[in-house]
C-alpha positions in Angstrom: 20.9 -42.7 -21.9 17.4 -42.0 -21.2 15.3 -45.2 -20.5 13.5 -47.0 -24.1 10.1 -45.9 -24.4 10.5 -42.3 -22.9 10.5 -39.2 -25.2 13.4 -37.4 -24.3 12.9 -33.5 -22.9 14.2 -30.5 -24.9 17.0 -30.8 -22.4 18.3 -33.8 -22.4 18.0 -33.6 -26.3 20.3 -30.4 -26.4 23.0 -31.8 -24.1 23.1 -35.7 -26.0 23.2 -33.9 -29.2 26.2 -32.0 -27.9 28.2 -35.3 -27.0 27.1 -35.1 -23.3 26.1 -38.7 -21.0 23.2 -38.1 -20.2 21.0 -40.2 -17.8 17.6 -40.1 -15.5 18.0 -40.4 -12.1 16.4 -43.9 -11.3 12.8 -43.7 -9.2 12.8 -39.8 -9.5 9.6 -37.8 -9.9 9.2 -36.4 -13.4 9.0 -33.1 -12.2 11.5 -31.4 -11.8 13.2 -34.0 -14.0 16.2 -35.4 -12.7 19.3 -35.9 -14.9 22.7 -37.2 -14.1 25.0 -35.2 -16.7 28.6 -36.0 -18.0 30.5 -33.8 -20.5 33.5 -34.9 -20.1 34.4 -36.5 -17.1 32.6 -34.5 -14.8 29.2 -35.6 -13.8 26.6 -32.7 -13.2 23.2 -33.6 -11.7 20.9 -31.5 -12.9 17.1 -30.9 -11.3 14.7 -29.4 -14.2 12.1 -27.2 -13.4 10.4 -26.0 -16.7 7.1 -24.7 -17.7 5.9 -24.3 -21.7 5.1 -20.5 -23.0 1.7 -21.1 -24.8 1.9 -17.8 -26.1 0.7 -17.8 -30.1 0.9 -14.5 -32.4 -2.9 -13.2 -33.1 -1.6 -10.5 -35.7 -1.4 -7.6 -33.3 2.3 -6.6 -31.9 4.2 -8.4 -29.2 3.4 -7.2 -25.7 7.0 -6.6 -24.3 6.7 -9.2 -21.3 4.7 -12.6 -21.4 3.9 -14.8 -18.6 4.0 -18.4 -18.4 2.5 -20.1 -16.1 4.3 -22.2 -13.1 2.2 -25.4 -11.4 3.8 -28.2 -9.6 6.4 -25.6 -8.5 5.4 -25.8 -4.9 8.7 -28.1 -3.5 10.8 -25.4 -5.2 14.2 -24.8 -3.7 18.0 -25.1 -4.3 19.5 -28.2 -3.3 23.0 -28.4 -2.5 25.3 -31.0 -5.0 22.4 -29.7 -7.8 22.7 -28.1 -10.7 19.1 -26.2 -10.5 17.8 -24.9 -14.1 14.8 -22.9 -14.2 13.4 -22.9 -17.6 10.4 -21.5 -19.4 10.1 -23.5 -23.4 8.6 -21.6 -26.7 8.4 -24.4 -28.3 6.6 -22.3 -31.5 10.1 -20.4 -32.0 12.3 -23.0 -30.7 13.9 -21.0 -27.8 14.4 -21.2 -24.1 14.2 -18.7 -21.2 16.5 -19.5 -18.4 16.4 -17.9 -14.9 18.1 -17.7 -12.2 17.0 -20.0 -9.6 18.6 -18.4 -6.7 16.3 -15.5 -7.4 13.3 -16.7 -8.8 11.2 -18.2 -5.4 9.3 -15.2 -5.0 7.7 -14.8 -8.0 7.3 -18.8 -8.1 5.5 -18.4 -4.5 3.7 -15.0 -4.7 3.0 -15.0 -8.5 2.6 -18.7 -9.8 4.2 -17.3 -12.9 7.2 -16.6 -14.4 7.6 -13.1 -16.7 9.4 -13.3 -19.7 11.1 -10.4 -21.7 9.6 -10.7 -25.0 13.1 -8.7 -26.0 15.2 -11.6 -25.0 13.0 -13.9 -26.9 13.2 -12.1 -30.1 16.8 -11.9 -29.9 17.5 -15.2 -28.6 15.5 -16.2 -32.2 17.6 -13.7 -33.9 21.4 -14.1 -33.3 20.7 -17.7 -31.5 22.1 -16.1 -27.5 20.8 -13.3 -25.8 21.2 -11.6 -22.3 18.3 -8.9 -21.0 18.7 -7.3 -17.7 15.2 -7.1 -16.0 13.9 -5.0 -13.3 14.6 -6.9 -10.3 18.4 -6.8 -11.0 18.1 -10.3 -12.8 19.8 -11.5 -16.2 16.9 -13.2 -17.9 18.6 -15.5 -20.3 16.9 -16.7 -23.8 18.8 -19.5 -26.0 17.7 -21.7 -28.5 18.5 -25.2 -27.1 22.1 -25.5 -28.9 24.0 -23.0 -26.2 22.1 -24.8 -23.1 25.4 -26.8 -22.7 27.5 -23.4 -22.4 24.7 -22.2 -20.1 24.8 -25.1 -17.8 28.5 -24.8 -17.5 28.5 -21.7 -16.5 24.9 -20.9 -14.9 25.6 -18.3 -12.3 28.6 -16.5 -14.1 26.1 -15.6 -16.9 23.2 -14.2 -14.5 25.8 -12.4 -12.5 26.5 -10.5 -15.5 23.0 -8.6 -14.8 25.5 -7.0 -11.9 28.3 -5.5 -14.2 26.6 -2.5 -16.8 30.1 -2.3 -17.9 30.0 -6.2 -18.9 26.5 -6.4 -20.5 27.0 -2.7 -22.6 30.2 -4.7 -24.1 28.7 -8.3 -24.8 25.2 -6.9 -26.4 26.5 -5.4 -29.5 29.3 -8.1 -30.2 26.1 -10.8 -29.8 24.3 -8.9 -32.5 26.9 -8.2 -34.7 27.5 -10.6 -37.6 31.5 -9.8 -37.6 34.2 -11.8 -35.7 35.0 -10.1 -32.3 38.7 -8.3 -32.2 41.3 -9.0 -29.9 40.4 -5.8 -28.3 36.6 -7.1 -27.8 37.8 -10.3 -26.0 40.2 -8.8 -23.7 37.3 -6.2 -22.9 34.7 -8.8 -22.3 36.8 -11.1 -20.1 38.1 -8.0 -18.1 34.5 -7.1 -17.6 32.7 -10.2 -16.8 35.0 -13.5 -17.1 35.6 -16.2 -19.4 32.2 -17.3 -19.1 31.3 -14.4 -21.3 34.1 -15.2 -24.0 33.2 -18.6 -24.4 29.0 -17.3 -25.2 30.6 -14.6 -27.4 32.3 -17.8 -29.4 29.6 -20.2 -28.9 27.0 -17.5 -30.5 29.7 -16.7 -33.6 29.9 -20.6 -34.1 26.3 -20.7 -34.2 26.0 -18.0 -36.4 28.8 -19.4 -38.9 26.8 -22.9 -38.8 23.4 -21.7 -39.8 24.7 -19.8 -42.4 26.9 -22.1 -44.4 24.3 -24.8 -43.8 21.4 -23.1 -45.6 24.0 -22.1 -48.3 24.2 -25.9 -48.9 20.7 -26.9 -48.5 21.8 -28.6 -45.3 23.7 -31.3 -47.8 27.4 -32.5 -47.5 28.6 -30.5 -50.2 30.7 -33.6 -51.7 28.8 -36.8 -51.4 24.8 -35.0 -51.4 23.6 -36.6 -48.5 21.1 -34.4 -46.2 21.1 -35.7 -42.8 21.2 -33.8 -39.0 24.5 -35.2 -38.7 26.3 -32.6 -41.5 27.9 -30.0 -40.4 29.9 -26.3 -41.3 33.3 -26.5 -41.4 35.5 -23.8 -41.4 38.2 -23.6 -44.0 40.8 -21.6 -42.2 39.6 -22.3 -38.7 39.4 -19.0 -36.0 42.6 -19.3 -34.6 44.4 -18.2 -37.9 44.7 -14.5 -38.5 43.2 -15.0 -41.8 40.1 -16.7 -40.6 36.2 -15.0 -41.3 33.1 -16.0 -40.3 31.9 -15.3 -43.8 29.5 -18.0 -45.5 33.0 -18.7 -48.0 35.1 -19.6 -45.5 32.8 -22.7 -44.6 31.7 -25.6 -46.2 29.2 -28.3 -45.3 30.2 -31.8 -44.9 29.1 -35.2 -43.9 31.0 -37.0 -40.6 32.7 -39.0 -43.3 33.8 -36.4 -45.7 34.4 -33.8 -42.8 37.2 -36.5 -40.9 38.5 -37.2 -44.3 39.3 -33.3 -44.8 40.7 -32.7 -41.6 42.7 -35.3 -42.0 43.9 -34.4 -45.4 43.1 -37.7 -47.3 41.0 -35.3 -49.4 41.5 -31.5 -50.1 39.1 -28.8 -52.5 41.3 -26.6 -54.7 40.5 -23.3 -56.3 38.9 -24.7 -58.8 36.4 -26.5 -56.6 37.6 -30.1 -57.6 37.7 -32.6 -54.9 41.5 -34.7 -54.6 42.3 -37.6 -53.2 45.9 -37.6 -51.3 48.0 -39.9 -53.7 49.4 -41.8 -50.1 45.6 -42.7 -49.6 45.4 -43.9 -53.3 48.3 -46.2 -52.6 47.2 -47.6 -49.4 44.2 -48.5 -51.0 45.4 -50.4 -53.9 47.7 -51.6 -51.3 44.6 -53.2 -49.5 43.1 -54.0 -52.6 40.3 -52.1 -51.8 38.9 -49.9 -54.6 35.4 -49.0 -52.8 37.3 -46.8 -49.8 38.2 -44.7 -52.8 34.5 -44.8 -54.1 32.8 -43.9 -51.3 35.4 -40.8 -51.0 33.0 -39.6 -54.1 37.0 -37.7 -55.1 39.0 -37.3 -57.8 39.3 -35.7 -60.8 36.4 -36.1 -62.1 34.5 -34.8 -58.4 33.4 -31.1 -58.1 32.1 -29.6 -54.7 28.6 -28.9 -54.8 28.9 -25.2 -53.7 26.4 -22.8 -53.1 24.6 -20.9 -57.2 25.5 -17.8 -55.1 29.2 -16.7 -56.4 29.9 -14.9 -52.6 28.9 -17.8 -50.4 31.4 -20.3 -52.4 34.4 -21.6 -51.1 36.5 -18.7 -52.2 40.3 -19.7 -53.7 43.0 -18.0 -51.0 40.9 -19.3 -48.2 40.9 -22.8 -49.8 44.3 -23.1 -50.6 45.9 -21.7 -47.1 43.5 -24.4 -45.4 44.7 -27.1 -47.5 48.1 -25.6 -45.7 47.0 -25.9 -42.5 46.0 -29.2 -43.0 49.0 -30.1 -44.2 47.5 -31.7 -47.6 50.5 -33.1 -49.4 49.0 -34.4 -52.8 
């Protein structure tokens, strides 16, 4: 973990928070910053180079590129064994433009500036991922923070897509559209430009799915209240079942504790929106002799889900009962 006392950087904030190691490389320079990575078993080291976009709205329109300014950038290069991110930060909108840093010297040496597609910016904001093909044959790349894991994974196989028309004509419309992508939409995207692309595509429709059933709860754990940055949108019937929708009523949002209890099927919603208790869990408990694990379940008869005043963003019946299925609640 970073070192006590240091504010941590927008990145390593976005990998932690996705369940990443993450480390400074000891004696390093602060810039680029220097990060030893670990997803999973597979350390990364990652050298930083990014620059803030002061750019501020003064009421007129958007001009359609920006640029951000670039100093300290004069010991610039690729470094074999290094994962090299080149990153420009609105930190007003909350998103990220990413480069790619095997093409990006000259305008670091001859310019001392980076340009950045205001369109990829406004989409990135938008539908949380977005791709825009610049004029130099380069995929500019703007995120908000939560899909820099997916980018650093797969860093080159996204700007590459900037060489496939085919690829980026597919992915475009299925980043802006709010529906689940088809069978027939996968197969064409990883035909055209990889798994890399699938896994965005999935990544920005998770995104999507979170934000929305989050705001439809007020960010609270719809059965125990509690607001905190550790809730999160669970999907009733999860994608992998035909039946599955990204709709707002096929999620609900729920506390680490109430979310593991769900999945696990010690507790279960039914059509009516009351909140059970498996009887097995009820036994072990008085088994124990402990009341208060089935008191701070906040289930039972007498427990309603807090669900959204909005009738088409609740938990809606089918969807409920087929993911108690899956689950395999058992009463």
């Amino acid at each position: 973990m970073a070192k006590s006392g240091w504010s941590l950087s927008i990145v390593e904030s976005a990998l932690i928070t996705a369940g990443w190691r993450v480390g400074r490389v000891p004696d390093s320079s602060d810039f680029p910053l220097r990060l030893l990575a670990d997803p999973s078993g597979c350390r990364r080291q990652l050298a930083v180079w990014q620059w803030p976009l002061d750019y501020r709205p003064d009421g007129r329109s958007m001009p359609s590129v920006l640029c951000a300014e670039t100093p300290n950038c004069g010991g610039f290069s690729l470094e074999e064994g290094w994962t090299v991110l080149v990153l420009v930060w609105w930190e007003r909108e909350g998103v990220l433009v990413a480069f790619d840093p095997r093409r990006c010297r000259p305008a670091l040496d001859q310019q001392g500036f980076l340009t950045v597609s205001a369109e990829a910016l406004c989409q990135a904001q938008q539908q949380g991922f977005a791709i825009d093909s610049v004029a130099r044959g380069e995929a500019m790349v703007g995120m908000r923070p939560e899909f820099l894991p997916y980018y650093v994974l797969d860093q080159y196989a996204v700007h590459d897509l900037s060489k496939s028309a085919r690829a980026l004509s597919a992915l475009r419309p299925l980043l802006a559209s709010s529906s689940c992508p088809s069978n027939a939409d996968l197969r064409a995207l990883t035909e055209a430009g990889g798994q890399a692309v699938v896994r965005l595509l999935l990544a920005a429709q998770e995104w999507r799915f979170r934000e929305r059933v989050l705001a439809a709860y007020s960010g609270k754990c719809a059965v125990c209240g509690i607001r905190s940055p550790l809730v999160s949108a669970i999907w009733i019937v999860p994608p992998a079942f035909p039946q599955s929708s990204d709709e707002t009523c096929n999620g609900i949002a729920l506390c680490p504790h109430h979310r593991e209890a769900y999945e696990r099927a010690i507790i279960t919603i039914d059509s009516e929106l009351n909140v059970l208790v498996s009887q097995r869990f009820e036994e072990a408990c008085r088994q124990m002799r402990t009341v208060s694990g089935l008191c701070e379940l906040h289930a039972g008869p007498d427990f309603l889900l807090a669900s959204p005043v909005e009738p088409s963003l609740r938990p809606r019946p089918d969807l409920l009962e087929l993911g108690s299925q899956i689950r395999g609640w058992a009463g």
